[in-house]
C-alpha positions as CSV (number, residue, x, y, z in Angstrom):
1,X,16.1,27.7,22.0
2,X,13.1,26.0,23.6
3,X,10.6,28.7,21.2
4,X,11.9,27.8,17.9
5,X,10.5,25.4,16.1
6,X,12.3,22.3,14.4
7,X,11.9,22.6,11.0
8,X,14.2,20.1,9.8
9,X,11.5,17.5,10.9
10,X,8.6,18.8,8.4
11,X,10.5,19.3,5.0
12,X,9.6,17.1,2.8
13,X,11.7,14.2,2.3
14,X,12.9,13.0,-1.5
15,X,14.5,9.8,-3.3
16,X,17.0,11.1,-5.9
17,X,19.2,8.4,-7.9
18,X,22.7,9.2,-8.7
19,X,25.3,8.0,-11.6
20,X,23.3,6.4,-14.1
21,X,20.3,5.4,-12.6
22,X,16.1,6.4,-12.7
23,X,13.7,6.2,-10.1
24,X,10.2,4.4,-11.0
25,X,7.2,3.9,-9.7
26,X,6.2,0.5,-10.8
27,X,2.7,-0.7,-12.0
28,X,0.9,-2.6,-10.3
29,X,0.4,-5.8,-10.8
30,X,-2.6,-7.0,-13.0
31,X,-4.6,-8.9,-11.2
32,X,-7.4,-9.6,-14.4
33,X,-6.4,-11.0,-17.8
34,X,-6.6,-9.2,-21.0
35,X,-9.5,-11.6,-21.4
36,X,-11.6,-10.1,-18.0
37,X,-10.5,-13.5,-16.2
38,X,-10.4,-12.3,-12.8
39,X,-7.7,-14.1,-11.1
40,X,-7.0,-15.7,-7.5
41,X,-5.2,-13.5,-4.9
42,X,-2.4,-16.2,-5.0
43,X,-1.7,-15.2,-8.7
44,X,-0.6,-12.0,-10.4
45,X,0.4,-11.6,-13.3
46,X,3.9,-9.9,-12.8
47,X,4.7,-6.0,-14.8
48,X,7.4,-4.4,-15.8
49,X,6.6,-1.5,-16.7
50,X,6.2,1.9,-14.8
51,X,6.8,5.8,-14.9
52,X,10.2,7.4,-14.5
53,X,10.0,9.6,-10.9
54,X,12.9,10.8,-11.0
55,X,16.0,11.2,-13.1
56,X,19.5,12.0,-12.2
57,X,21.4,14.1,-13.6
58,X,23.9,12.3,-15.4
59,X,21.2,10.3,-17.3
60,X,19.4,13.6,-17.7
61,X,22.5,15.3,-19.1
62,X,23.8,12.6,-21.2
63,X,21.5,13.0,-25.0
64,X,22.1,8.7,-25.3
65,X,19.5,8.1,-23.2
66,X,16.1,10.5,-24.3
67,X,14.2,9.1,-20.8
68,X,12.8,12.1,-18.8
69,X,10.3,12.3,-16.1
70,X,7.1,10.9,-16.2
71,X,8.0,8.9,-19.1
72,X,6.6,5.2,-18.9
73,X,8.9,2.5,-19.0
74,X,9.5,-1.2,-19.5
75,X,12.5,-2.4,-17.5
76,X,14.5,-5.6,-16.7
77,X,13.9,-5.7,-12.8
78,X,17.0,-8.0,-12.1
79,X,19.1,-5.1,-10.6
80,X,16.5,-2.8,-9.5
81,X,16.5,-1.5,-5.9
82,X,13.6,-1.5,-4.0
83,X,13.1,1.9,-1.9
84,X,11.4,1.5,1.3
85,X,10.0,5.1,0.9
86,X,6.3,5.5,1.1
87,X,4.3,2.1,2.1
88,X,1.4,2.7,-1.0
89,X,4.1,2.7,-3.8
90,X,6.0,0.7,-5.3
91,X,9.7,2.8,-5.7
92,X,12.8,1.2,-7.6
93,X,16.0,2.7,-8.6
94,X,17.0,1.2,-12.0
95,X,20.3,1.2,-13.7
96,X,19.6,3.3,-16.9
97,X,20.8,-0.1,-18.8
98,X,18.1,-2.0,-17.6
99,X,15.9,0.6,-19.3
100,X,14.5,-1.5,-22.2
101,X,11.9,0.6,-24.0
102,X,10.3,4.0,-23.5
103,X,6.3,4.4,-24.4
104,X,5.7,6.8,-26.9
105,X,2.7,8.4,-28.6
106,X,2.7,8.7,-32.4
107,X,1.9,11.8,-33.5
């Protein structure tokens, strides 16, 4: 089969939580105060907060917990996994319970 290509190698890969868990992209980290106080490379000032990525389908299914793609998020980052996925972003999987507060607009 030396004419046929391999396509397995250029689909595109994806991070996809299971049981009750969300995928964020984290903020970054701030890097100025609120005040324009630029700070030393040394010093950040730790967020967060980020946007859901991905949801899985339990969480999505289950009408306790209204979080849903691109929502932004604060959460408590003592359990979150770190994915090694793509170099330029910051990737966790979160336990839904460390979900603390979803940003909303009024309306």
């Amino acid at each position: 089969m030396a004419g046929k290509a391999d396509t397995s190698r250029s689909r595109l890969e994806t991070v996809e939580p299971l049981g009750k868990r969300v995928l964020i992209r984290k903020d970054e980290d701030k890097k100025k105060t609120k005040g324009g106080i630029e700070l030393p490379d040394s010093i950040e000032i730790p967020t967060i907060t980020g946007r859901v990525v991905a949801v899985s389908a339990q969480v999505e299914n289950d009408s306790d917990f209204p979080i849903r793609q691109y929502d932004r998020i604060l959460f408590n980052p003592k359990h979150a996994i770190p994915v090694d996925f793509e170099a330029d972003n910051q990737l966790f999987v979160v336990p839904i319970e460390d979900v603390v507060a979803v940003f909303r607009k009024s309306r």
